[in-house]
N, C-alpha and C positions, 0 to 999 in steps of 0.2 A: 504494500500500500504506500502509494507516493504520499506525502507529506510536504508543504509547503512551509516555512518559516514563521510566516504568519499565521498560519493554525497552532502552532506550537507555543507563537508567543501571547495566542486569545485565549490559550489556557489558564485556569486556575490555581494557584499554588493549594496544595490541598496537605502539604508533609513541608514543617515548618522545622530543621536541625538547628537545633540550639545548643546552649554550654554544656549540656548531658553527651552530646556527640553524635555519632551517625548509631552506635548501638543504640543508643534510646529509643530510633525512631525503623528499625528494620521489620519488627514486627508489623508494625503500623501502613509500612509504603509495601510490604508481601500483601499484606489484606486489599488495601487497594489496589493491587495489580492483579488480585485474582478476580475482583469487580469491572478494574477497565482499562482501555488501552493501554492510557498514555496515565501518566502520574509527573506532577512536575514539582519537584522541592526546592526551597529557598533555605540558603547555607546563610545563618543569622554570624556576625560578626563573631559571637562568643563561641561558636563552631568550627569560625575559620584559624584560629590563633595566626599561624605563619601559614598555614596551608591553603593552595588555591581551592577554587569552588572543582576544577575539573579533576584535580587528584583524589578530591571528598567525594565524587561521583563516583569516580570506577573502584574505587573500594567499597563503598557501597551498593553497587551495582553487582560484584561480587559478592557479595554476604548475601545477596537475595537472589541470586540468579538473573537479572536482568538485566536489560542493556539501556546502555545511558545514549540514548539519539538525538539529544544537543546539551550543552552547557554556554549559558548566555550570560557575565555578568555573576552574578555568586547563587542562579536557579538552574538548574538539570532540570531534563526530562526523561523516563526512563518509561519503560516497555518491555513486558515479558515476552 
């Protein structure tokens, strides 16, 4: 399924990473990837310390099996 940039970026943030980390929230973004496509998370400042939003992604996207199909600024989008 092609995907345009702009559907990606009319998405909702629905999985919000905060100073608890990416384990806080893997449960959370499995549950919504087993309900829908696309899932798109915002990496909150207290998440990022030194790290970027795109290395927070594929580690993340690792722990849950999904694939990260953009990183825009400090929000992913990921897809099972």
């Amino acid at each position: 399924m092609s995907r345009s940039s702009g559907d990606l970026h009319d998405l909702d943030v629905t999985v919000w990473v905060g100073k608890r980390g990416i384990e806080a929230v893997t449960d959370e973004l499995t549950e919504q990837l087993s309900r829908r496509d696309l899932v798109k998370a915002k990496f909150l400042r207290a998440a990022r310390g030194g790290t970027d939003a795109e290395a927070l992604a594929a580690d993340l996207a690792e722990r849950v099996g999904a694939t990260v199909v953009e990183t825009r600024g400090h929000t992913a989008v990921f897809e099972r």
